[in-house]
N, C-alpha and C positions, 0 to 999 in steps of 0.2 A: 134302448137304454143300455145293454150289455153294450151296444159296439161302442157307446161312448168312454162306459165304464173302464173298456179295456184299451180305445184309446188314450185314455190319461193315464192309463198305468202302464200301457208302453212308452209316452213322453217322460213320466216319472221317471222310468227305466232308465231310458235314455240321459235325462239332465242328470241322473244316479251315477251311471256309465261313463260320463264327461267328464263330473266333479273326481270318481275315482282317478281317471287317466289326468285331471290338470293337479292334483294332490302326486302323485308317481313321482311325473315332469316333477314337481318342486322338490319332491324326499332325492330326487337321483341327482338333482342342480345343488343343493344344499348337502349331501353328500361328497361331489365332487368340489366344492369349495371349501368343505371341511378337510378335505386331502390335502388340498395346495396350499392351505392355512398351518397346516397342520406339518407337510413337508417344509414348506418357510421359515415356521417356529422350531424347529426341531434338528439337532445335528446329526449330520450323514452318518460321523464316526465319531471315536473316543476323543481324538485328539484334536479333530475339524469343529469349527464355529459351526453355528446353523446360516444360510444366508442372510437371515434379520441380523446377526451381530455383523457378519461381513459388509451390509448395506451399512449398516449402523457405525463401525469402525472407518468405513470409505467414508461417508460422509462428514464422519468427526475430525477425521486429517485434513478435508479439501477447507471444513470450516476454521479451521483450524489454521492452516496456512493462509486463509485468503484474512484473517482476523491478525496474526504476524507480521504479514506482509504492510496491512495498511497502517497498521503500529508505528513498524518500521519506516515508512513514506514520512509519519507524519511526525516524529522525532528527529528522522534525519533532515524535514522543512523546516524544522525549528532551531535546529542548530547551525544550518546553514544561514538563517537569519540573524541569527544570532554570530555567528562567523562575521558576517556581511556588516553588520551594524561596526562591530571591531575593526573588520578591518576601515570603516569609513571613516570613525575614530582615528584611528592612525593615520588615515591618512589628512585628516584634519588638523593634529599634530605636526605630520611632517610640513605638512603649507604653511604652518605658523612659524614653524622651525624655521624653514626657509626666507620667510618674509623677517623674522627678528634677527637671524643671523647677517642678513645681507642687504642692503636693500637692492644691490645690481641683479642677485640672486630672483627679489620680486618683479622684477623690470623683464628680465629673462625668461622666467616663466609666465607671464603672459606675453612675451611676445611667441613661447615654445607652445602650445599646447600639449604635444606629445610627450614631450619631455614631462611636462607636469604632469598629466595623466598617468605615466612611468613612472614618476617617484611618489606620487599618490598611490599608486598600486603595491608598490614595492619601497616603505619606508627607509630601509636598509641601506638604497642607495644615496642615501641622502648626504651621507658624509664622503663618500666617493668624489660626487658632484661636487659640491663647498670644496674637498679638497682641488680639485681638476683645477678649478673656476678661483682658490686661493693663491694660487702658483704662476707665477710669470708662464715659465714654462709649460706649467698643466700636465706633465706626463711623468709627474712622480708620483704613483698611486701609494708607494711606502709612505712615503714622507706625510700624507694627507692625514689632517687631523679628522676622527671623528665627531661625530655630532651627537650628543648622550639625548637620545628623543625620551629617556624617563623622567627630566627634569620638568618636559613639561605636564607632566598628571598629573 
């Protein structure tokens, strides 16, 4: 009976001896993560962030920039659309202009494609052309009248 007795009170010992040593192991794991925690939250010097604001500040700019940036993208798609639409106006204008100014002018531009695409593109030339194309000669660009494209809005 003794040897049992004292062998359960050497196993007690033992599972006693375990539980202290795996209790240690966690006080010495939980101390050393309260370091690094601790070193992280905390600034080196007077004048130095802790690395959490430093993490924290990096982060806020990359967010920050990459939040700007697609701002940006998507303003400058809108205006550009908006550009794009205007200029298709105008140039929807200048064809009308074209076509009521002249009709050899309509005749001309479908048989030019380029031409019209050109002065669809670039309204401005429109009274260039009508002048060239009003003139025997064609090579007085002074003399050319132009074409007022605000009459038609």
């Amino acid at each position: 009976m003794n040897i049992i007795l004292a062998l359960n009170l050497l196993i007690l010992a033992g599972i006693f001896a375990i539980l202290v040593l795996f209790y240690l192991k966690i006080y010495r794991f939980y101390r050393y993560l309260s370091d690094i925690v601790r070193t992280f939250l905390t600034s080196p010097g007077k004048d130095q962030p802790s690395p959490l604001a430093f993490v924290a500040q990096t982060l806020a700019t990359t967010i920050g920039h990459a939040v700007a940036v697609e701002a940006k993208t998507t303003l400058m798609g809108k205006s550009s659309v908006i550009a794009r639409q205007e200029q298709g106006v105008m140039g929807d204008l200048a064809s009308d202009g074209l076509a009521s100014a002249s009709p050899v002018m309509s005749a001309l531009l479908s048989s030019f494609p380029s031409l019209q695409k050109r002065l669809l593109k670039n309204p401005g030339l429109l009274s260039l052309v009508i002048g060239k194309l009003g003139q025997p000669g064609g090579n007085h660009p002074a003399e050319s009248k132009p074409v007022d494209l605000n009459k038609f809005e």
